[in-house]
C-alpha positions in Angstrom: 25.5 -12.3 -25.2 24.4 -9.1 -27.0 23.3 -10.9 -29.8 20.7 -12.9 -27.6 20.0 -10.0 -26.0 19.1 -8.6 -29.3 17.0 -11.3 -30.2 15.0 -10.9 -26.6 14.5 -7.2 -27.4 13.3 -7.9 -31.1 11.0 -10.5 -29.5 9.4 -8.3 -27.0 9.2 -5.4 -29.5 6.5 -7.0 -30.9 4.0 -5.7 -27.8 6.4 -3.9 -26.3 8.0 -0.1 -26.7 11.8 -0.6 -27.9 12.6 0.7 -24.7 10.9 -1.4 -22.3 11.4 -4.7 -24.6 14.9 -4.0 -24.2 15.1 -3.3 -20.4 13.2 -6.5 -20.1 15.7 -8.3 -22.2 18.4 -7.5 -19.9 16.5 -8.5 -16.8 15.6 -11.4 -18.1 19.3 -11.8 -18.9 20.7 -11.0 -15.3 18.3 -13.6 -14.2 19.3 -16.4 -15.7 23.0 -15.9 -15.9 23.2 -13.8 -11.9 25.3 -11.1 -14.2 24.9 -7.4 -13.8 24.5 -5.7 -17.0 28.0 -4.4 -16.8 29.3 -7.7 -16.2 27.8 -9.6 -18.9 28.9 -6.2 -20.9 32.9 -7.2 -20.3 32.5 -10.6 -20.8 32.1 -12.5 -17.3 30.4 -15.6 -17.2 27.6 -16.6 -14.9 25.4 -19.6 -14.2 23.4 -20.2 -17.1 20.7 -22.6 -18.1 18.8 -21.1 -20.9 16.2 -24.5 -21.1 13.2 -22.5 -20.3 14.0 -19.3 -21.9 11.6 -18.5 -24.5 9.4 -20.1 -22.2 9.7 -17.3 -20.6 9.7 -14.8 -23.1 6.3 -16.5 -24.1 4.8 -15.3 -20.8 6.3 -12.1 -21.3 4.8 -11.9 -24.3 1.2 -12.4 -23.0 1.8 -9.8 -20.6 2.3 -11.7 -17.4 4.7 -9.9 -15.1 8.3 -10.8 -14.9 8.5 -10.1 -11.3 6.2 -13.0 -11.1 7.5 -15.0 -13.6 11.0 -14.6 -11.4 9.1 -14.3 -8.2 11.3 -11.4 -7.0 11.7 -7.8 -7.5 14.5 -5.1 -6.1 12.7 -2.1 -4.9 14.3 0.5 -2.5 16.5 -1.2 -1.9 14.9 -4.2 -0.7 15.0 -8.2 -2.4 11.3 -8.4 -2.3 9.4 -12.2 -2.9 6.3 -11.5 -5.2 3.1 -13.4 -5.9 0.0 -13.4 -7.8 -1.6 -13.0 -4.2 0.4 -9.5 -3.8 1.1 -6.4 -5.9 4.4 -5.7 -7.3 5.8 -2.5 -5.8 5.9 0.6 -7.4 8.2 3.7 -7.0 5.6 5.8 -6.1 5.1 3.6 -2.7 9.2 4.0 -2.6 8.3 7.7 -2.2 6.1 7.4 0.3 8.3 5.9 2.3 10.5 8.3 1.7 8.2 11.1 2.7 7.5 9.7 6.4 11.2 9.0 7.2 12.3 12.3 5.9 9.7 13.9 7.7 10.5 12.8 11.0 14.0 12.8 10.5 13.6 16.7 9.6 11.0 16.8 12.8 14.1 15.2 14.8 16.4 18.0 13.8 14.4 21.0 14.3 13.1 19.7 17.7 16.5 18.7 18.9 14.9 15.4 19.9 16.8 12.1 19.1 15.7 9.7 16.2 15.7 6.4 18.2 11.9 7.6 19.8 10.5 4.3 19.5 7.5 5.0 17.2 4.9 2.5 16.9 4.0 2.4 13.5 0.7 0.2 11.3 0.9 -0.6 7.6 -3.0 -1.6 6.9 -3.0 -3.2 3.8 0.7 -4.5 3.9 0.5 -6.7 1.0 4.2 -8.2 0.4 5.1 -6.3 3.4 7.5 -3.2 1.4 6.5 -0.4 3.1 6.8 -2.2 6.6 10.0 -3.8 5.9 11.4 0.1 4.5 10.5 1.9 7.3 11.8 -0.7 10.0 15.0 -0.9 7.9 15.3 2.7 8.1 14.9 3.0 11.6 15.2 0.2 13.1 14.0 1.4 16.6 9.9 1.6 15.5 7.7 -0.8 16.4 5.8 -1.7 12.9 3.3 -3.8 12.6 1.4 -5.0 9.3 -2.2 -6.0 8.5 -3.6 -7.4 5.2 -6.6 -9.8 5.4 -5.0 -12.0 2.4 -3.3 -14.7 4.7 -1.1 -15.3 1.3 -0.1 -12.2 1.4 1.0 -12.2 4.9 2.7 -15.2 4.5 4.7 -13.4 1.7 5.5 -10.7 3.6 6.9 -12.9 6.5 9.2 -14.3 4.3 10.2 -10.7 2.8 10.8 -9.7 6.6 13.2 -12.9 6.9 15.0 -12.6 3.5 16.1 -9.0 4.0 17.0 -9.5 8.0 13.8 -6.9 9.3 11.8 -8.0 12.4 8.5 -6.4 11.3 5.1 -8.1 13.1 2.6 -9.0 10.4 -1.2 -10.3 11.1 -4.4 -11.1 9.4 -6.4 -8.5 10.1 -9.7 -6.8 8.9 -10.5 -3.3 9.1 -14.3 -3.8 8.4 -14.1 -6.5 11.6 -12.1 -5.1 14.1 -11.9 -8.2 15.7 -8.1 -8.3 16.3 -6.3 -6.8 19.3 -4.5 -4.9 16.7 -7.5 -2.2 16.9 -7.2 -1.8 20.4 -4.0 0.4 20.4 -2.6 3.3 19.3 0.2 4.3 16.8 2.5 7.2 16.2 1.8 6.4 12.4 -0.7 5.1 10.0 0.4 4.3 6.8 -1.9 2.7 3.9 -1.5 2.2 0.0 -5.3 0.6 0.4 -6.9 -0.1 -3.3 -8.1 3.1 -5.1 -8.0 2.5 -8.7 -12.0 2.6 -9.8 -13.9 -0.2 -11.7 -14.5 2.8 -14.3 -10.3 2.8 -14.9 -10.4 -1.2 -16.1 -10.4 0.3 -19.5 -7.2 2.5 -19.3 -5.0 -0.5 -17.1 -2.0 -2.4 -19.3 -3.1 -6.0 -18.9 0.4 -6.9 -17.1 -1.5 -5.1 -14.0 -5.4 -5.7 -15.3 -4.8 -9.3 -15.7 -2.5 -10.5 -13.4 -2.3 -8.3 -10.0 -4.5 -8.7 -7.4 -8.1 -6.8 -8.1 -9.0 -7.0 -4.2 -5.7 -5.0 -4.0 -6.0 -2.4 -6.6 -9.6 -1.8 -6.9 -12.9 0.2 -5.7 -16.3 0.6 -6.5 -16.9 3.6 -8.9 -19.6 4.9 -6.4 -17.3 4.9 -3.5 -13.9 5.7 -4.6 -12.6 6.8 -0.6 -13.6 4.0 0.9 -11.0 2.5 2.4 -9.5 6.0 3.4 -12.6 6.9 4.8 -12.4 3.5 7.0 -9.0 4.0 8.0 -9.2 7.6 9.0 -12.5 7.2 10.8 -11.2 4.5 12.9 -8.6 7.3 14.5 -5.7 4.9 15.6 -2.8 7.5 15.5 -1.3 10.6 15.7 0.0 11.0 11.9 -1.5 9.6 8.8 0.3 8.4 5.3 -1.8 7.1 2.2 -0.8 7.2 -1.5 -3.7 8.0 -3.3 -5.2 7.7 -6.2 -4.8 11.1 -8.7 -8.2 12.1 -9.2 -9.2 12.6 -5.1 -7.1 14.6 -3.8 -9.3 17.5 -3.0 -12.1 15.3 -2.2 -9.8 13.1 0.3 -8.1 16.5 1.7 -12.4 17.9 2.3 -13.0 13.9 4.3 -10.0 14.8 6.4 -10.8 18.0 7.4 -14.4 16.8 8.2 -13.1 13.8 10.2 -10.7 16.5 12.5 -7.6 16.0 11.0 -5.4 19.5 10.7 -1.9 19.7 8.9 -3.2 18.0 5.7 -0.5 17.9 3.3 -0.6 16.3 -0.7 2.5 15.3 -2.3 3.0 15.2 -5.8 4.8 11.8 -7.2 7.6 11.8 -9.6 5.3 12.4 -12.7 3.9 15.9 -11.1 0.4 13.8 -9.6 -0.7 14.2 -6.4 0.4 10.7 -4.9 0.9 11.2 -1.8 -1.7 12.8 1.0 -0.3 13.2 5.0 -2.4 14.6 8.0 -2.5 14.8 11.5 -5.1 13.9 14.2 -5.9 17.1 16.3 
Protein backbone atom coordinates (compact mmCIF):
# COMPACT_ATOMS: atom_id res chain seq x y z
CA UNK A 1 0.00 0.00 0.00
CA UNK A 2 2.84 2.47 0.54
CA UNK A 3 4.26 1.83 -2.56
CA UNK A 4 1.03 2.88 -4.46
CA UNK A 5 0.76 5.50 -2.29
CA UNK A 6 4.21 6.53 -3.44
CA UNK A 7 3.45 6.33 -6.88
CA UNK A 8 0.14 8.68 -6.28
CA UNK A 9 2.38 11.29 -4.50
CA UNK A 10 5.13 11.20 -7.30
CA UNK A 11 2.19 11.59 -9.74
CA UNK A 12 0.66 14.55 -8.22
CA UNK A 13 4.13 16.05 -7.51
CA UNK A 14 4.24 16.93 -10.83
CA UNK A 15 1.67 20.19 -10.17
CA UNK A 16 1.49 19.77 -6.84
CA UNK A 17 3.74 20.74 -3.56
CA UNK A 18 5.25 17.36 -2.08
CA UNK A 19 3.08 18.06 0.65
CA UNK A 20 -0.23 18.40 -0.69
CA UNK A 21 0.43 15.59 -3.53
CA UNK A 22 1.03 13.45 -0.73
CA UNK A 23 -2.04 14.36 1.52
CA UNK A 24 -3.95 13.87 -1.65
CA UNK A 25 -2.57 10.47 -2.17
CA UNK A 26 -3.80 9.31 1.03
CA UNK A 27 -7.20 10.63 0.53
CA UNK A 28 -7.54 9.40 -2.44
CA UNK A 29 -6.40 6.08 -0.77
CA UNK A 30 -8.99 6.17 2.19
CA UNK A 31 -11.52 6.51 -0.50
CA UNK A 32 -11.23 3.86 -2.37
CA UNK A 33 -10.22 1.28 0.16
CA UNK A 34 -12.81 3.02 3.44
CA UNK A 35 -9.25 2.67 5.46
CA UNK A 36 -8.00 5.37 7.81
CA UNK A 37 -4.53 6.21 7.22
CA UNK A 38 -3.53 4.27 10.32
CA UNK A 39 -5.32 1.36 9.27
CA UNK A 40 -3.99 0.89 5.87
CA UNK A 41 -0.51 1.89 7.91
CA UNK A 42 -0.91 -1.71 10.00
CA UNK A 43 -2.02 -3.62 7.31
CA UNK A 44 -5.95 -3.90 7.37
CA UNK A 45 -7.72 -4.48 4.36
CA UNK A 46 -10.65 -2.62 2.93
CA UNK A 47 -12.89 -2.63 -0.02
CA UNK A 48 -10.95 -1.97 -2.95
CA UNK A 49 -11.52 -1.52 -6.58
CA UNK A 50 -8.75 0.47 -8.06
CA UNK A 51 -10.50 0.33 -12.00
CA UNK A 52 -10.80 3.93 -12.15
CA UNK A 53 -7.86 5.04 -10.29
CA UNK A 54 -5.68 6.97 -12.36
CA UNK A 55 -8.76 8.05 -13.73
CA UNK A 56 -8.88 9.84 -11.10
CA UNK A 57 -5.61 10.94 -10.51
CA UNK A 58 -5.99 12.39 -14.14
CA UNK A 59 -8.62 14.81 -12.89
CA UNK A 60 -6.53 15.56 -10.11
CA UNK A 61 -4.01 16.37 -12.21
CA UNK A 62 -5.98 18.99 -14.14
CA UNK A 63 -6.89 20.56 -11.09
CA UNK A 64 -10.46 19.49 -10.56
CA UNK A 65 -11.32 19.11 -6.91
CA UNK A 66 -11.23 15.87 -5.17
CA UNK A 67 -14.10 16.66 -3.01
CA UNK A 68 -15.99 16.73 -6.24
CA UNK A 69 -14.36 14.03 -7.84
CA UNK A 70 -15.62 11.98 -4.39
CA UNK A 71 -18.62 14.15 -3.99
CA UNK A 72 -18.01 14.47 -0.31
CA UNK A 73 -15.89 16.30 2.13
CA UNK A 74 -15.51 16.08 6.25
CA UNK A 75 -15.53 19.50 7.59
CA UNK A 76 -16.30 20.18 11.36
CA UNK A 77 -17.18 17.58 11.85
CA UNK A 78 -19.84 17.14 9.44
CA UNK A 79 -20.10 14.35 6.11
CA UNK A 80 -20.90 17.07 3.76
CA UNK A 81 -22.24 16.08 -0.10
CA UNK A 82 -20.49 18.55 -2.63
CA UNK A 83 -21.21 19.74 -6.16
CA UNK A 84 -20.10 21.81 -8.86
CA UNK A 85 -23.35 23.87 -7.98
CA UNK A 86 -21.84 24.52 -4.26
CA UNK A 87 -18.47 25.61 -2.78
CA UNK A 88 -16.38 23.21 -0.94
CA UNK A 89 -16.10 24.39 2.68
CA UNK A 90 -13.27 25.92 4.09
CA UNK A 91 -11.94 26.18 7.64
CA UNK A 92 -12.16 29.62 7.89
CA UNK A 93 -16.22 29.21 7.64
CA UNK A 94 -15.48 26.33 10.47
CA UNK A 95 -14.37 29.36 12.47
CA UNK A 96 -17.07 31.25 12.06
CA UNK A 97 -19.14 28.92 13.29
CA UNK A 98 -17.19 28.65 15.94
CA UNK A 99 -17.17 32.31 16.82
CA UNK A 100 -21.23 32.61 17.04
CA UNK A 101 -21.61 29.50 19.26
CA UNK A 102 -18.84 30.43 21.48
CA UNK A 103 -20.19 33.74 21.73
CA UNK A 104 -23.47 32.96 22.93
CA UNK A 105 -22.44 30.17 24.94
CA UNK A 106 -19.97 32.79 26.82
CA UNK A 107 -23.19 35.38 26.65
CA UNK A 108 -25.12 32.32 28.42
CA UNK A 109 -22.71 32.07 31.23
CA UNK A 110 -22.13 35.54 32.15
CA UNK A 111 -25.90 36.28 32.05
CA UNK A 112 -26.79 33.29 34.01
CA UNK A 113 -29.40 32.64 31.23
CA UNK A 114 -29.85 29.02 29.95
CA UNK A 115 -28.51 27.95 26.46
CA UNK A 116 -31.68 26.19 25.18
CA UNK A 117 -33.26 30.11 24.31
CA UNK A 118 -34.67 29.09 21.17
CA UNK A 119 -32.87 31.43 18.77
CA UNK A 120 -34.13 31.91 15.39
CA UNK A 121 -31.26 31.94 13.24
CA UNK A 122 -30.85 32.84 8.85
CA UNK A 123 -27.87 31.57 6.80
CA UNK A 124 -28.36 33.80 3.44
CA UNK A 125 -26.36 32.31 1.00
CA UNK A 126 -26.32 28.65 2.54
CA UNK A 127 -24.76 26.96 -0.31
CA UNK A 128 -24.31 23.10 0.76
CA UNK A 129 -25.96 24.09 3.85
CA UNK A 130 -22.52 23.79 6.46
CA UNK A 131 -22.93 26.58 8.42
CA UNK A 132 -26.72 25.82 8.92
CA UNK A 133 -26.27 22.30 9.58
CA UNK A 134 -23.15 23.36 12.41
CA UNK A 135 -24.92 25.58 14.22
CA UNK A 136 -28.20 23.51 14.52
CA UNK A 137 -25.96 20.51 15.43
CA UNK A 138 -24.48 22.55 18.07
CA UNK A 139 -27.59 23.60 19.55
CA UNK A 140 -30.05 21.86 18.57
CA UNK A 141 -32.82 24.14 20.21
CA UNK A 142 -32.42 27.23 17.21
CA UNK A 143 -34.69 27.60 14.73
CA UNK A 144 -32.24 27.89 11.44
CA UNK A 145 -33.32 28.53 8.38
CA UNK A 146 -31.22 28.66 5.01
CA UNK A 147 -31.54 30.69 1.80
CA UNK A 148 -29.46 30.38 -1.42
CA UNK A 149 -31.21 31.22 -4.80
CA UNK A 150 -29.30 28.16 -6.57
CA UNK A 151 -32.20 25.55 -6.30
CA UNK A 152 -29.15 22.92 -6.76
CA UNK A 153 -27.66 24.12 -4.15
CA UNK A 154 -30.56 23.78 -1.87
CA UNK A 155 -31.31 20.55 -2.96
CA UNK A 156 -27.67 19.74 -1.77
CA UNK A 157 -28.07 21.04 1.28
CA UNK A 158 -31.30 19.10 2.02
CA UNK A 159 -29.62 16.16 1.54
CA UNK A 160 -26.55 17.34 3.90
CA UNK A 161 -29.32 18.12 6.58
CA UNK A 162 -30.64 14.34 6.03
CA UNK A 163 -27.20 12.63 5.90
CA UNK A 164 -25.91 14.04 9.09
CA UNK A 165 -29.50 13.71 11.07
CA UNK A 166 -30.08 17.93 11.42
CA UNK A 167 -33.57 19.33 10.85
CA UNK A 168 -32.49 22.71 9.37
CA UNK A 169 -35.36 24.50 6.95
CA UNK A 170 -33.76 25.50 3.65
CA UNK A 171 -35.56 27.70 0.70
CA UNK A 172 -34.99 29.39 -2.53
CA UNK A 173 -34.79 32.69 -1.78
CA UNK A 174 -33.45 36.07 -3.20
CA UNK A 175 -32.28 38.86 -1.35
CA UNK A 176 -32.56 41.37 -4.34
CA UNK A 177 -36.52 40.11 -4.53
CA UNK A 178 -37.78 39.79 -1.28
CA UNK A 179 -40.54 38.03 -2.49
CA UNK A 180 -40.48 35.08 0.06
CA UNK A 181 -42.17 35.16 3.43
CA UNK A 182 -38.72 34.49 4.71
CA UNK A 183 -38.22 38.47 4.71
CA UNK A 184 -41.04 39.07 6.64
CA UNK A 185 -39.55 37.99 10.00
CA UNK A 186 -37.09 38.54 12.38
CA UNK A 187 -33.97 36.62 13.62
CA UNK A 188 -31.84 36.54 16.64
CA UNK A 189 -28.90 35.97 14.06
CA UNK A 190 -27.72 36.63 10.61
CA UNK A 191 -25.08 34.79 9.32
CA UNK A 192 -23.69 35.10 5.62
CA UNK A 193 -20.33 33.85 3.78
CA UNK A 194 -22.03 35.80 0.59
CA UNK A 195 -19.31 36.04 -2.50
CA UNK A 196 -16.51 38.61 -1.95
CA UNK A 197 -13.60 37.68 -3.83
CA UNK A 198 -13.22 40.59 -6.74
CA UNK A 199 -13.13 39.98 -10.55
CA UNK A 200 -9.58 41.94 -10.11
CA UNK A 201 -8.38 38.60 -7.80
CA UNK A 202 -9.12 35.93 -10.97
CA UNK A 203 -5.43 36.29 -11.51
CA UNK A 204 -4.11 35.24 -8.01
CA UNK A 205 -7.00 32.04 -7.67
CA UNK A 206 -5.46 28.24 -7.98
CA UNK A 207 -7.51 26.91 -10.85
CA UNK A 208 -8.87 23.98 -8.47
CA UNK A 209 -11.24 27.06 -7.11
CA UNK A 210 -10.97 29.42 -10.48
CA UNK A 211 -12.05 26.70 -12.62
CA UNK A 212 -14.30 24.62 -10.99
CA UNK A 213 -16.23 26.30 -7.95
CA UNK A 214 -19.12 28.20 -8.43
CA UNK A 215 -18.24 32.06 -9.70
CA UNK A 216 -21.90 33.25 -8.69
CA UNK A 217 -20.70 32.00 -5.27
CA UNK A 218 -17.27 33.40 -4.91
CA UNK A 219 -17.35 36.48 -6.91
CA UNK A 220 -18.09 40.47 -7.03
CA UNK A 221 -17.79 43.16 -9.19
CA UNK A 222 -14.41 45.07 -8.69
CA UNK A 223 -16.48 48.37 -8.48
CA UNK A 224 -18.73 47.06 -5.70
CA UNK A 225 -16.82 44.80 -3.61
CA UNK A 226 -19.59 45.12 -0.28
CA UNK A 227 -22.33 44.39 -2.11
CA UNK A 228 -23.94 41.74 -0.86
CA UNK A 229 -23.02 42.88 2.89
CA UNK A 230 -24.39 46.08 2.11
CA UNK A 231 -27.79 44.20 0.98
CA UNK A 232 -27.91 42.01 3.89
CA UNK A 233 -27.23 44.60 6.51
CA UNK A 234 -29.57 47.14 5.02
CA UNK A 235 -32.39 44.78 5.01
CA UNK A 236 -32.04 44.80 9.16
CA UNK A 237 -33.60 41.33 9.80
CA UNK A 238 -31.89 40.64 13.28
CA UNK A 239 -30.48 41.40 16.33
CA UNK A 240 -26.76 40.07 15.65
CA UNK A 241 -24.85 39.88 12.46
CA UNK A 242 -22.04 37.20 11.30
CA UNK A 243 -20.21 37.47 7.80
CA UNK A 244 -16.71 36.13 6.88
CA UNK A 245 -15.28 38.60 4.82
CA UNK A 246 -13.11 39.04 2.42
CA UNK A 247 -9.31 40.52 3.78
CA UNK A 248 -8.99 43.58 2.07
CA UNK A 249 -12.56 45.37 3.55
CA UNK A 250 -12.46 45.16 6.76
CA UNK A 251 -12.28 48.80 7.61
CA UNK A 252 -14.43 49.73 4.88
CA UNK A 253 -17.18 47.02 5.88
CA UNK A 254 -16.72 48.03 9.81
CA UNK A 255 -17.27 52.34 8.29
CA UNK A 256 -20.87 50.66 6.20
CA UNK A 257 -21.86 49.23 9.57
CA UNK A 258 -21.54 51.96 11.64
CA UNK A 259 -23.34 54.10 8.98
CA UNK A 260 -26.14 51.57 8.68
CA UNK A 261 -26.65 51.81 12.93
CA UNK A 262 -25.01 48.86 13.92
CA UNK A 263 -22.84 49.27 17.34
CA UNK A 264 -20.58 46.42 18.96
CA UNK A 265 -18.71 45.83 15.57
CA UNK A 266 -16.18 43.36 16.09
CA UNK A 267 -13.35 41.76 13.27
CA UNK A 268 -11.91 38.46 13.80
CA UNK A 269 -8.80 37.45 12.53
CA UNK A 270 -8.79 33.70 10.82
CA UNK A 271 -6.14 31.17 11.45
CA UNK A 272 -3.54 32.82 9.06
CA UNK A 273 -3.63 36.30 11.18
CA UNK A 274 -6.48 37.97 8.28
CA UNK A 275 -9.29 39.60 9.30
CA UNK A 276 -12.03 36.80 8.40
CA UNK A 277 -14.41 37.26 10.36
CA UNK A 278 -16.56 40.69 11.08
CA UNK A 279 -19.76 40.57 13.92
CA UNK A 280 -22.10 43.55 14.86
CA UNK A 281 -25.17 44.26 16.50
CA UNK A 282 -28.34 46.17 15.43
CA UNK A 283 -28.92 49.06 17.95
Amino acid sequence: MKELINHITAQLATVYPEDEAQALAWWIMEEETGLSRSQMLTGCKGTTNFSNLQAKIERILHFEPIQYIFGHTLWNGLDLKVTPATLIPRPETAELVETIVNKFNRQSIVNRQSSNRQFRVLDIGTGSGCIAIALKKAHPEWQVTGIDISEEAIEVAKENAKRNGIEVEFLVADIFNLQSPIFNLQYDIIVSNPPYICESEKADMRPNVLNYEPATALFVPDNDPLKFYRRIAELKLGKHLFFEINEAYPDELSAMLSELGYSSIQITNDIYGKPRIIEARMA
